[in-house]
Biotite code that builds the C-alpha atoms (Angstrom):
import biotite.structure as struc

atoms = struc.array([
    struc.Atom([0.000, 0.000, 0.000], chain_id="A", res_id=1, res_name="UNK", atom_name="CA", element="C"),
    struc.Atom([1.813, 3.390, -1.091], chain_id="A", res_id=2, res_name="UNK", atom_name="CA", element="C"),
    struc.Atom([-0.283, 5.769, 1.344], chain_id="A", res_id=3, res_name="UNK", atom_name="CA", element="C"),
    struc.Atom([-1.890, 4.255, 4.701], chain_id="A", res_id=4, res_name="UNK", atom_name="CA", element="C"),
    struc.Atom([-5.516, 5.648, 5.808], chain_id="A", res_id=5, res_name="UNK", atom_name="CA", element="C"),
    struc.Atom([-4.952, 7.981, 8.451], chain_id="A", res_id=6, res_name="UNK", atom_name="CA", element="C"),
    struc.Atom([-5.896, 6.980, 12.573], chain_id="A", res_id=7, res_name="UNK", atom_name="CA", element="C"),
    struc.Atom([-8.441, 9.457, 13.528], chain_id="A", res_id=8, res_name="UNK", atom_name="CA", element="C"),
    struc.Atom([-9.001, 9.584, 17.577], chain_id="A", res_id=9, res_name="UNK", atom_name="CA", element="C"),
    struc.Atom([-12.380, 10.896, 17.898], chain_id="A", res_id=10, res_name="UNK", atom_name="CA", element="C"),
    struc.Atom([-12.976, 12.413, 21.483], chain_id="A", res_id=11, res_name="UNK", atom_name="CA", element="C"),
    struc.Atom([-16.924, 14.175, 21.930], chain_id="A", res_id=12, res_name="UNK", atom_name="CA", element="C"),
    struc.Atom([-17.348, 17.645, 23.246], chain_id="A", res_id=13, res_name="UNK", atom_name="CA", element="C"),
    struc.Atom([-17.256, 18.203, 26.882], chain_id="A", res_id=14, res_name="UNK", atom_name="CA", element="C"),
    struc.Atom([-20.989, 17.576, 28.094], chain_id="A", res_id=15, res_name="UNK", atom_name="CA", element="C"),
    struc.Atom([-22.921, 15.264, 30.481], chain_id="A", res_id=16, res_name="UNK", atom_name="CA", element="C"),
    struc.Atom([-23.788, 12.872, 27.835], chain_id="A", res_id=17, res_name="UNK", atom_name="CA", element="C"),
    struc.Atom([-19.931, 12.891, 26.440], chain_id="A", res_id=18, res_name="UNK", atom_name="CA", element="C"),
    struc.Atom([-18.952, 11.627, 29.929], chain_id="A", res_id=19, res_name="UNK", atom_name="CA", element="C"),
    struc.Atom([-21.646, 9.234, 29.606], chain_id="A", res_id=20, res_name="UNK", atom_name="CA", element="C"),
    struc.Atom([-19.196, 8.314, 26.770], chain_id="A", res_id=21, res_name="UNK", atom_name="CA", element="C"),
    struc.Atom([-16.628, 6.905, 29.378], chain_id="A", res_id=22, res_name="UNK", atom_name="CA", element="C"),
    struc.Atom([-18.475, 4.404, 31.397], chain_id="A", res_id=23, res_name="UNK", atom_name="CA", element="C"),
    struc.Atom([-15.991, 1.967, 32.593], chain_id="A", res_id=24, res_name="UNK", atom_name="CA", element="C"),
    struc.Atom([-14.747, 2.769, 36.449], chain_id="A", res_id=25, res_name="UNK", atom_name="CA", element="C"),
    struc.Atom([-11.323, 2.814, 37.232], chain_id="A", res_id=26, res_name="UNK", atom_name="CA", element="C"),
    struc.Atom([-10.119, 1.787, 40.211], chain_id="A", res_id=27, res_name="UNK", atom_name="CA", element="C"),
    struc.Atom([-10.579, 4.536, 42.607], chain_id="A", res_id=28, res_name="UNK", atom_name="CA", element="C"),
    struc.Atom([-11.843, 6.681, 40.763], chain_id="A", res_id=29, res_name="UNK", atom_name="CA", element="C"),
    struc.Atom([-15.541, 8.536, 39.684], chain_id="A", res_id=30, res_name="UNK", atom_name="CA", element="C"),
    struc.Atom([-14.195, 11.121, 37.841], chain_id="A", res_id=31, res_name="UNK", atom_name="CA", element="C"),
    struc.Atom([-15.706, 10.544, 33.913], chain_id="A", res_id=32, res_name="UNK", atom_name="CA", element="C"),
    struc.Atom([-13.263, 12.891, 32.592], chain_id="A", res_id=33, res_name="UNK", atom_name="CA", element="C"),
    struc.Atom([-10.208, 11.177, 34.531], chain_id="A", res_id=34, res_name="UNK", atom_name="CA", element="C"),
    struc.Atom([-11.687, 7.872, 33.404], chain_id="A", res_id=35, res_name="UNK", atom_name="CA", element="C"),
    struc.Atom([-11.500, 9.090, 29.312], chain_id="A", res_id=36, res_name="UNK", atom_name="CA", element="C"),
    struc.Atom([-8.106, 10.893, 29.769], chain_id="A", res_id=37, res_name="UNK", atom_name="CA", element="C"),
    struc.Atom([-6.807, 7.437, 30.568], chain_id="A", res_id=38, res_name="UNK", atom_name="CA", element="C"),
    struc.Atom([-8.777, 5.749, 27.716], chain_id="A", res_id=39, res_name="UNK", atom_name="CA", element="C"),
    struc.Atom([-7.241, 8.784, 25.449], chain_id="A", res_id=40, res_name="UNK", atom_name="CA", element="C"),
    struc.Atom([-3.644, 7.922, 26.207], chain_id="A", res_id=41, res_name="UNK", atom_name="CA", element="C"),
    struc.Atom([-3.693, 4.283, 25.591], chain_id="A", res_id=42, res_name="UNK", atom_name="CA", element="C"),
    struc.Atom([-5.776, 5.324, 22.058], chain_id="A", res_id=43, res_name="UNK", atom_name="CA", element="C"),
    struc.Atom([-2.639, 7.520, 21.446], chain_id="A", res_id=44, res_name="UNK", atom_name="CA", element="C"),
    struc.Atom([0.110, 5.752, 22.818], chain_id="A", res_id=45, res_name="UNK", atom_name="CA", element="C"),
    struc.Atom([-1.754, 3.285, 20.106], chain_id="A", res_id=46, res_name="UNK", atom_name="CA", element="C"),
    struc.Atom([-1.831, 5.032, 17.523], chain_id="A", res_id=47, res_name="UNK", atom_name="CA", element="C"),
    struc.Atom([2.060, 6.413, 17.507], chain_id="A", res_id=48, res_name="UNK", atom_name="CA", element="C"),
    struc.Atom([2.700, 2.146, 18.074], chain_id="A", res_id=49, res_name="UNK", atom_name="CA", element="C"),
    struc.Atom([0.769, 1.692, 14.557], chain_id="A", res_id=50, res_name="UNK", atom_name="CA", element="C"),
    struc.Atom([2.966, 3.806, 12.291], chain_id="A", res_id=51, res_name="UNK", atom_name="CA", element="C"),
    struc.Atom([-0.105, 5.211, 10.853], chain_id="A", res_id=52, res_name="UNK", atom_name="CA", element="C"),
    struc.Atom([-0.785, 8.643, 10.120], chain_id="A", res_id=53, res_name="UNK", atom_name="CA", element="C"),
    struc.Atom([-2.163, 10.415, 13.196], chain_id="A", res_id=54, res_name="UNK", atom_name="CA", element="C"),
    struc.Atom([-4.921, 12.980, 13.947], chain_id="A", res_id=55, res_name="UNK", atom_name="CA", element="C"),
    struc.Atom([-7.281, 13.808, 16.881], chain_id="A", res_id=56, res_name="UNK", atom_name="CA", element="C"),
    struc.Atom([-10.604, 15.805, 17.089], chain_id="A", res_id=57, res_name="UNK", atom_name="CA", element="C"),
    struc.Atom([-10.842, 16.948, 20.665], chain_id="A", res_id=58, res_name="UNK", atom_name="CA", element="C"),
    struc.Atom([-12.250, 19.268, 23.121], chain_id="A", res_id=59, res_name="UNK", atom_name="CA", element="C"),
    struc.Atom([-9.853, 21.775, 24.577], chain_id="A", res_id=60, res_name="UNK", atom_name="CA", element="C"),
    struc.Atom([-8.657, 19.854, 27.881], chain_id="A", res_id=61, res_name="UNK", atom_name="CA", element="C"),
    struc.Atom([-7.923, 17.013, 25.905], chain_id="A", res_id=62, res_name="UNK", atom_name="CA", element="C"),
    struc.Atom([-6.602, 18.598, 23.421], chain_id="A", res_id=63, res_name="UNK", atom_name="CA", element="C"),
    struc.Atom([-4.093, 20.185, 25.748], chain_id="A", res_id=64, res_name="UNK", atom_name="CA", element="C"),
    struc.Atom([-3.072, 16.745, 27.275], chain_id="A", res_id=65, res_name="UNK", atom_name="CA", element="C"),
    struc.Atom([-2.494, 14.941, 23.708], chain_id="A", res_id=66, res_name="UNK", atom_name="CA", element="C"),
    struc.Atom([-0.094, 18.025, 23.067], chain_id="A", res_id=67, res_name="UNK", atom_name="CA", element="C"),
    struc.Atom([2.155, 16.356, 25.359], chain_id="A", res_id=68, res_name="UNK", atom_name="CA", element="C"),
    struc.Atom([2.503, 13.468, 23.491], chain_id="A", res_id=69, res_name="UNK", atom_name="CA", element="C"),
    struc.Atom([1.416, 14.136, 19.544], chain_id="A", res_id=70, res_name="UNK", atom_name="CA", element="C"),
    struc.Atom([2.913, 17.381, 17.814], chain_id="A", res_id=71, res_name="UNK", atom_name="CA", element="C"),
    struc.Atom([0.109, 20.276, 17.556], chain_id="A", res_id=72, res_name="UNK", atom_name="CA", element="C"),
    struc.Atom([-0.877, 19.695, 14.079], chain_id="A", res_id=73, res_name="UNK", atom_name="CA", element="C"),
    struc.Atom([-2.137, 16.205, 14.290], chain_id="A", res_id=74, res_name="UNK", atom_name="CA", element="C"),
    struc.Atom([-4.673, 17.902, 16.570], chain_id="A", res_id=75, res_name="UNK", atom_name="CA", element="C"),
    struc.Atom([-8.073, 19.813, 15.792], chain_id="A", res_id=76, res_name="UNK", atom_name="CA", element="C"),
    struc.Atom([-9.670, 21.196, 19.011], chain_id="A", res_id=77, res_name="UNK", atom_name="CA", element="C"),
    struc.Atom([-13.289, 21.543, 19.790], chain_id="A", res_id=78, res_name="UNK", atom_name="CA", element="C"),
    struc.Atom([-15.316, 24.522, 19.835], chain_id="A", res_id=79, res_name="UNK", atom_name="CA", element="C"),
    struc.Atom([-16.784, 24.781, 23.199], chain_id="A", res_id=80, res_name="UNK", atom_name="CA", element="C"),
    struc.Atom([-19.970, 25.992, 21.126], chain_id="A", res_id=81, res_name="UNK", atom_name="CA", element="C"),
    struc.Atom([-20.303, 22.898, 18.890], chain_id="A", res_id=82, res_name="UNK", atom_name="CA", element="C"),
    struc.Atom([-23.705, 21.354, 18.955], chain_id="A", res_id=83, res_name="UNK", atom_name="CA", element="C"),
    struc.Atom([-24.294, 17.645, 19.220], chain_id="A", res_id=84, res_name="UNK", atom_name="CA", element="C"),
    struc.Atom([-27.555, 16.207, 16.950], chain_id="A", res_id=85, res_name="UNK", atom_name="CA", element="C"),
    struc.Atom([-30.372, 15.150, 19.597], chain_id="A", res_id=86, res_name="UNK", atom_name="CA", element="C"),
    struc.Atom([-29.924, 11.450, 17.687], chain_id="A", res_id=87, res_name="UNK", atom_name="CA", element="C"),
    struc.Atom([-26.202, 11.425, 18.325], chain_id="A", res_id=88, res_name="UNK", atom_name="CA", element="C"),
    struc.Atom([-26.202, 10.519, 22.068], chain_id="A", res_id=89, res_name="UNK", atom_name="CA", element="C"),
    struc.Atom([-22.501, 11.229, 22.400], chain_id="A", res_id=90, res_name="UNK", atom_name="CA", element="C"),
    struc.Atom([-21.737, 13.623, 20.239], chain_id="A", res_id=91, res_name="UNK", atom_name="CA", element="C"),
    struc.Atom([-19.108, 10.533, 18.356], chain_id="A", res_id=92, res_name="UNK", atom_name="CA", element="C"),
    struc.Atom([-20.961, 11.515, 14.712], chain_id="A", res_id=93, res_name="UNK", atom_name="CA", element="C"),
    struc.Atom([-20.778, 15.306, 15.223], chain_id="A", res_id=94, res_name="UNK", atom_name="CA", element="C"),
    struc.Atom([-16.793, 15.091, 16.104], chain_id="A", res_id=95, res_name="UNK", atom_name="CA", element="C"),
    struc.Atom([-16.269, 12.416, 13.706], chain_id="A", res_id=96, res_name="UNK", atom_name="CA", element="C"),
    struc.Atom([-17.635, 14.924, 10.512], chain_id="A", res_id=97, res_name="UNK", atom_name="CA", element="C"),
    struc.Atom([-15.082, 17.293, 12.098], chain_id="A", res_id=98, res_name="UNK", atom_name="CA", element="C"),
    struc.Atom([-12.437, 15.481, 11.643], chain_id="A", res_id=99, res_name="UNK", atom_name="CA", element="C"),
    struc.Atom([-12.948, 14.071, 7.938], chain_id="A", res_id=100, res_name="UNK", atom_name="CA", element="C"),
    struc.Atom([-13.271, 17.822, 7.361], chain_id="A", res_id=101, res_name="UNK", atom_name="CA", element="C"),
    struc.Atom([-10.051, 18.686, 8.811], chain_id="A", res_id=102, res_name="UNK", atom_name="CA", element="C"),
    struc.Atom([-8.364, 15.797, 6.954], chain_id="A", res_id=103, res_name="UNK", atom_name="CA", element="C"),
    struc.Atom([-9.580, 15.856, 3.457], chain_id="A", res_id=104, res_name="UNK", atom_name="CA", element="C"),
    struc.Atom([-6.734, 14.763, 1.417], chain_id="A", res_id=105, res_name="UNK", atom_name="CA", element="C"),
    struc.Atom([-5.883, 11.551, 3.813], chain_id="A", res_id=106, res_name="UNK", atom_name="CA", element="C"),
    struc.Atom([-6.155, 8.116, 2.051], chain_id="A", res_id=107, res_name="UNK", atom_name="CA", element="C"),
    struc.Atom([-8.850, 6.569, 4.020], chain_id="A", res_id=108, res_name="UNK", atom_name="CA", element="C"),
    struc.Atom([-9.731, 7.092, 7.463], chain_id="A", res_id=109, res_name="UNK", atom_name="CA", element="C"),
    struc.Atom([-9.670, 4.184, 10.330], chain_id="A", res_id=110, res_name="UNK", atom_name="CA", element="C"),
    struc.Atom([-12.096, 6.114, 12.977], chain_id="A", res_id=111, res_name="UNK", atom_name="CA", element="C"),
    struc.Atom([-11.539, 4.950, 16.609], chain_id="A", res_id=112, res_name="UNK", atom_name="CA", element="C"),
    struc.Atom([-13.224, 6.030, 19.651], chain_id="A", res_id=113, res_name="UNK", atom_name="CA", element="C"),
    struc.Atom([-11.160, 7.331, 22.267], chain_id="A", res_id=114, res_name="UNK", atom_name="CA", element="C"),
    struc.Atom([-12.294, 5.110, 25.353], chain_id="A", res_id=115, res_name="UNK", atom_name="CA", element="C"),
    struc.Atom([-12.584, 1.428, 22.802], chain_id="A", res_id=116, res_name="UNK", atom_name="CA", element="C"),
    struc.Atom([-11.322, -1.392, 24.542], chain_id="A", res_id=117, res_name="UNK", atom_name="CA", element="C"),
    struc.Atom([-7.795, -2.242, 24.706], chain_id="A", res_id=118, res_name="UNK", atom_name="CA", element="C"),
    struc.Atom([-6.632, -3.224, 20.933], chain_id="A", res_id=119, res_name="UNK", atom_name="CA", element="C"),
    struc.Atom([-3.873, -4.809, 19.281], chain_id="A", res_id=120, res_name="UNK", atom_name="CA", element="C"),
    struc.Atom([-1.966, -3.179, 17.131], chain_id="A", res_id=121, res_name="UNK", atom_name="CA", element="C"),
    struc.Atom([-2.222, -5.761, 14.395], chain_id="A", res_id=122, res_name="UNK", atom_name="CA", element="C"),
    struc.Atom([-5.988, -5.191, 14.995], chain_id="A", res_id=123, res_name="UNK", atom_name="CA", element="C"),
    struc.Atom([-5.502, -1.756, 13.115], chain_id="A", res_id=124, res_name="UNK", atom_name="CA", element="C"),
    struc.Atom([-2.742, -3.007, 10.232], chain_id="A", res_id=125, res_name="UNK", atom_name="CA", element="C"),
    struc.Atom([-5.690, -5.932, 9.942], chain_id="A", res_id=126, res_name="UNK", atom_name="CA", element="C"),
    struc.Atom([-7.982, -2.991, 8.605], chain_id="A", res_id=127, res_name="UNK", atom_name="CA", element="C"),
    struc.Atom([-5.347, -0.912, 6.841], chain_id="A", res_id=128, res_name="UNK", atom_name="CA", element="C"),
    struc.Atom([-4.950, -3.932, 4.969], chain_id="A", res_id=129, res_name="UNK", atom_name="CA", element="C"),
    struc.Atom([-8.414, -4.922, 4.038], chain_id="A", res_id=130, res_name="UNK", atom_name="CA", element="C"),
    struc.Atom([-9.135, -1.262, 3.039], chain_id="A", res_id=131, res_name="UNK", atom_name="CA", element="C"),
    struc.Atom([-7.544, -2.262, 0.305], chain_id="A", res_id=132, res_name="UNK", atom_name="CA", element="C"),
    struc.Atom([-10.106, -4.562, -0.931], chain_id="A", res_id=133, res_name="UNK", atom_name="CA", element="C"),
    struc.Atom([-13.093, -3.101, 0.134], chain_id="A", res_id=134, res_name="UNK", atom_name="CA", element="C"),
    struc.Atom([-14.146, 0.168, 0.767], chain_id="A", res_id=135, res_name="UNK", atom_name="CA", element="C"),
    struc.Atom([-15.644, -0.110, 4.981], chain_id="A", res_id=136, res_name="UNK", atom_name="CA", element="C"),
    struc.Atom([-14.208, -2.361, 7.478], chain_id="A", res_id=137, res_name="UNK", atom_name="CA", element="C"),
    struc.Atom([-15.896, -2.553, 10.875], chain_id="A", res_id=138, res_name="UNK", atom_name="CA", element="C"),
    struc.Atom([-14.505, -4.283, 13.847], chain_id="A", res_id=139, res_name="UNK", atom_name="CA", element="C"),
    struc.Atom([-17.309, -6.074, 16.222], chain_id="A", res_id=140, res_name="UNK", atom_name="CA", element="C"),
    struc.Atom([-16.969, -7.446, 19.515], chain_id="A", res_id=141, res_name="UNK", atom_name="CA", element="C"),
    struc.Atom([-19.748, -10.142, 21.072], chain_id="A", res_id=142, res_name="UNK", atom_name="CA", element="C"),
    struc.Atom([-21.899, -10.004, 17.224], chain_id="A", res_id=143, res_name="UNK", atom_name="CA", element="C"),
    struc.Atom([-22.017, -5.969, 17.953], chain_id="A", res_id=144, res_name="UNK", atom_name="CA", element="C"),
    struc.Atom([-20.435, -3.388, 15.581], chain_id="A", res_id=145, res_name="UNK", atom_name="CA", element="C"),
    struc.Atom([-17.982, -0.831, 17.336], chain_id="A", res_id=146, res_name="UNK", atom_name="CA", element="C"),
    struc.Atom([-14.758, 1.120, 16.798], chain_id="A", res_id=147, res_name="UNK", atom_name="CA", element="C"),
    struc.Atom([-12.189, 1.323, 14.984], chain_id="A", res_id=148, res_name="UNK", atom_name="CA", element="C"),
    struc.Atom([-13.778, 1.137, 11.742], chain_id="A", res_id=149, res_name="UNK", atom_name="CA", element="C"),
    struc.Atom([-12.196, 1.990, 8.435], chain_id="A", res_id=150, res_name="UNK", atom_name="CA", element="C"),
    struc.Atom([-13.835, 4.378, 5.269], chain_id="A", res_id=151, res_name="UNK", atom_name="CA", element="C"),
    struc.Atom([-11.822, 4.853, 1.862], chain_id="A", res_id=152, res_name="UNK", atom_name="CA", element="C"),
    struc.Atom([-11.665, 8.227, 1.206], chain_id="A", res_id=153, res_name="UNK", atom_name="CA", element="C"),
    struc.Atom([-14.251, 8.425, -1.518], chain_id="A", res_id=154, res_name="UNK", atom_name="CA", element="C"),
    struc.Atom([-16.489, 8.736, 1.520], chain_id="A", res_id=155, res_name="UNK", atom_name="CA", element="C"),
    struc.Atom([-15.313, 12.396, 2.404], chain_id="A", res_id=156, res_name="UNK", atom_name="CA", element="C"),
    struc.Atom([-18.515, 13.906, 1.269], chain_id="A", res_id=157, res_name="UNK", atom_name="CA", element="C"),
    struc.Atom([-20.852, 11.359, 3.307], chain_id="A", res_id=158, res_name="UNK", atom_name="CA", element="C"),
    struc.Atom([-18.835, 11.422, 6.311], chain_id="A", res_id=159, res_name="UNK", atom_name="CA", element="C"),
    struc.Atom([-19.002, 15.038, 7.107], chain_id="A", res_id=160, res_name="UNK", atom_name="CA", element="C"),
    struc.Atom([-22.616, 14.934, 6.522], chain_id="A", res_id=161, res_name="UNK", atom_name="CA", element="C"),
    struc.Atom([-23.052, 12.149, 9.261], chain_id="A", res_id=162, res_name="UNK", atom_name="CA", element="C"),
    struc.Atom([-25.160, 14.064, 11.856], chain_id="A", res_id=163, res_name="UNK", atom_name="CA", element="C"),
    struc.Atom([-26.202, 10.528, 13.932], chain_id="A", res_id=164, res_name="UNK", atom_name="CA", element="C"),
    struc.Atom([-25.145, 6.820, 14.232], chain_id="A", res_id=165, res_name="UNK", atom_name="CA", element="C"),
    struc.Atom([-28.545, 5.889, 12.765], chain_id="A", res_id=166, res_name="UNK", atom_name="CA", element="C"),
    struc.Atom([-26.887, 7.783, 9.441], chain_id="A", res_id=167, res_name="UNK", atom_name="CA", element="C"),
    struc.Atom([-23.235, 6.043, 10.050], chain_id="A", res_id=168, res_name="UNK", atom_name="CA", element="C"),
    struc.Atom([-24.738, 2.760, 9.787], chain_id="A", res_id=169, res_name="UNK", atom_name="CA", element="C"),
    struc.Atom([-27.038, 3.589, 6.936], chain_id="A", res_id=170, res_name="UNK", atom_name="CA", element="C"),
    struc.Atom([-23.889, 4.202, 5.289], chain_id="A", res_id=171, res_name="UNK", atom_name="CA", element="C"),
    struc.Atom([-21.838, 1.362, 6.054], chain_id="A", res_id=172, res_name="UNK", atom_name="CA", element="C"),
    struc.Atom([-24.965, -0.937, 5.260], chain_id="A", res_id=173, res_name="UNK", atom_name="CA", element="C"),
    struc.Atom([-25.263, 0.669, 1.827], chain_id="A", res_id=174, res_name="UNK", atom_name="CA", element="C"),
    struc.Atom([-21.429, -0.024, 0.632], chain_id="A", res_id=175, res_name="UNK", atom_name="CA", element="C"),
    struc.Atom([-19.443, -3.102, 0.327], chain_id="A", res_id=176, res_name="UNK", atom_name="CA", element="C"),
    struc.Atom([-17.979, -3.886, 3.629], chain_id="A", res_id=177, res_name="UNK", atom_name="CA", element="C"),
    struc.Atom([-15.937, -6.487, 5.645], chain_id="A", res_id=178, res_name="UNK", atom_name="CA", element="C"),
    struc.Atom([-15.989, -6.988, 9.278], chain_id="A", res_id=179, res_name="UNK", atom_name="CA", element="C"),
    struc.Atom([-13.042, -7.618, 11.455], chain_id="A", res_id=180, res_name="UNK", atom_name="CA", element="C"),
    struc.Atom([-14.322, -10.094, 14.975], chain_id="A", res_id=181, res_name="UNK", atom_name="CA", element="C"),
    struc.Atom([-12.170, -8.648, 18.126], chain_id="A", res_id=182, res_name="UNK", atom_name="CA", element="C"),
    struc.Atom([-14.050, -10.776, 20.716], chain_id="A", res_id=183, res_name="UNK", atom_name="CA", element="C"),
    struc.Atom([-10.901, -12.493, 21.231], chain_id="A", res_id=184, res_name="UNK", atom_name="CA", element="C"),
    struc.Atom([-9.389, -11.818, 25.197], chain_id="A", res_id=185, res_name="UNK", atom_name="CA", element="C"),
    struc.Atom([-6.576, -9.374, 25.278], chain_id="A", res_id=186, res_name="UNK", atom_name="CA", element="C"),
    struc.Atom([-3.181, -10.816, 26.255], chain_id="A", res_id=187, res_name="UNK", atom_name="CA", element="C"),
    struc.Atom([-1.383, -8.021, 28.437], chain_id="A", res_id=188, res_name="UNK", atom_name="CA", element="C"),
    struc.Atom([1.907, -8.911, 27.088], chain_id="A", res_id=189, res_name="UNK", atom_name="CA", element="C"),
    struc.Atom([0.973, -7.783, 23.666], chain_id="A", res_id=190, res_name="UNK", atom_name="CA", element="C"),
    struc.Atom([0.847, -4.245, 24.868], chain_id="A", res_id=191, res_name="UNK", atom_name="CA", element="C"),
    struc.Atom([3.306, -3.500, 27.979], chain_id="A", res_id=192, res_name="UNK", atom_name="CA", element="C"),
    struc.Atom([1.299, -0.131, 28.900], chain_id="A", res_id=193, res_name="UNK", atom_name="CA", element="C"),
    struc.Atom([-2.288, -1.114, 28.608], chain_id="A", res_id=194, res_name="UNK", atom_name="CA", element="C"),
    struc.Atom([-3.664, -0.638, 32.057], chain_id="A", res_id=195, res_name="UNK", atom_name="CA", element="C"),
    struc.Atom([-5.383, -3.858, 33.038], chain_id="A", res_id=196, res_name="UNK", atom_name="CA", element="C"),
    struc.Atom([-9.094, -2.384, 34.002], chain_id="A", res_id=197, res_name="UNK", atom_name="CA", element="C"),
    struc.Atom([-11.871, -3.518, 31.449], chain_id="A", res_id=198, res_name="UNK", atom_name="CA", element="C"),
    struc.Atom([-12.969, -0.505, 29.117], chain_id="A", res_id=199, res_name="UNK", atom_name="CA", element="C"),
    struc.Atom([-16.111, 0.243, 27.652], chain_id="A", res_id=200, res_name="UNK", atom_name="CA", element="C"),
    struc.Atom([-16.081, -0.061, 23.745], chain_id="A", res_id=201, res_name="UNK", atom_name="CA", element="C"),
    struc.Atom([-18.174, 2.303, 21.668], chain_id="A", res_id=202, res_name="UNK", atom_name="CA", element="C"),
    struc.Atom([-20.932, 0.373, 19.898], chain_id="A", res_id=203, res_name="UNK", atom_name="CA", element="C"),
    struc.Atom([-22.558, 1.637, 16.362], chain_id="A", res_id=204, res_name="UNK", atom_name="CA", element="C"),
])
């Protein structure tokens, strides 16, 4: 493959139903936006493992943290104004048209979720590699479609018209498609840094 799709992290604006979008307790802790900082650094930590081009849509707090660890440019921060669809419970759609928008001339896009389970990092080459036969690659976990999932870039104008997930899977219904099964258990030795708490994966 000459050009690899780029990673986009996908992080909802800062509201009660975007911590919603970080269910999973951590030890010790309550805190929802604690709970998806931690689910954001694995994602990135992740990410700069893959060798794929990277790029986060974020509000501005964790925006501010992935500075720390991704250069300033693979970052678009969040207006605190932006407005999440009344059909896109956690504002995933809204951010995810943001950041097709702000990467127009990637090849491809593999969208993940900030706070998805644990993954393997052959998990992501997996989909790289079957972009290149069809055009939409899901992952699902337990028969149940989640992140990361993989569009070709001739869906630029579609994606950044996606207002709710009841249009995202219209859209990966309509199109050729493979799916990708990560039920399998996680083996901690595959990733060193992967804190061992269960996470909550984002489900379509």
């Amino acid at each position: 493959m000459d050009r690899l799709p780029t990673l986009l992290i996908v992080v909802p604006p800062a509201s009660e139903a975007a911590l919603s979008f970080a269910t999973t307790q951590l030890p010790g802790s309550n805190d929802g936006n604690l709970q998806l900082s931690v689910h954001l650094n694995n994602a990135l930590q992740l990410g700069i493992e893959s060798g794929l081009p990277l790029a986060l849509v974020a509000p501005s707090s964790f925006a501010a943290q992935a500075r720390k660890i991704i250069p300033g440019n693979c970052i678009v921060e969040l207006s605190s104004n932006t407005k999440i669809n009344a059909n896109d419970h956690d504002g995933f759609c809204t951010t995810l048209a943001t950041g097709i928008l702000s990467w127009p001339n990637a090849n491809g896009w593999i969208v993940l979720a900030a706070n998805s389970d644990a993954l393997r990092r052959a998990t992501l080459a997996n989909i790289a590699t079957a972009m290149t036969h069809k055009p939409i690659v899901y992952t699902q976990k337990k028969n149940q479609r989640c992140t990361p999932i993989g569009f070709a870039a001739e869906f630029f104008s579609e994606l950044i018209r996606i207002h709710s997930t009841r249009d995202l899977n219209r859209l990966i219904s309509r199109y050729p498609s493979c799916s990708i099964d990560i039920d399998e258990a996680f083996s901690p030795t595959q990733r060193k840094d992967i804190r061992s708490s269960p996470a909550h994966q984002t489900r379509m």
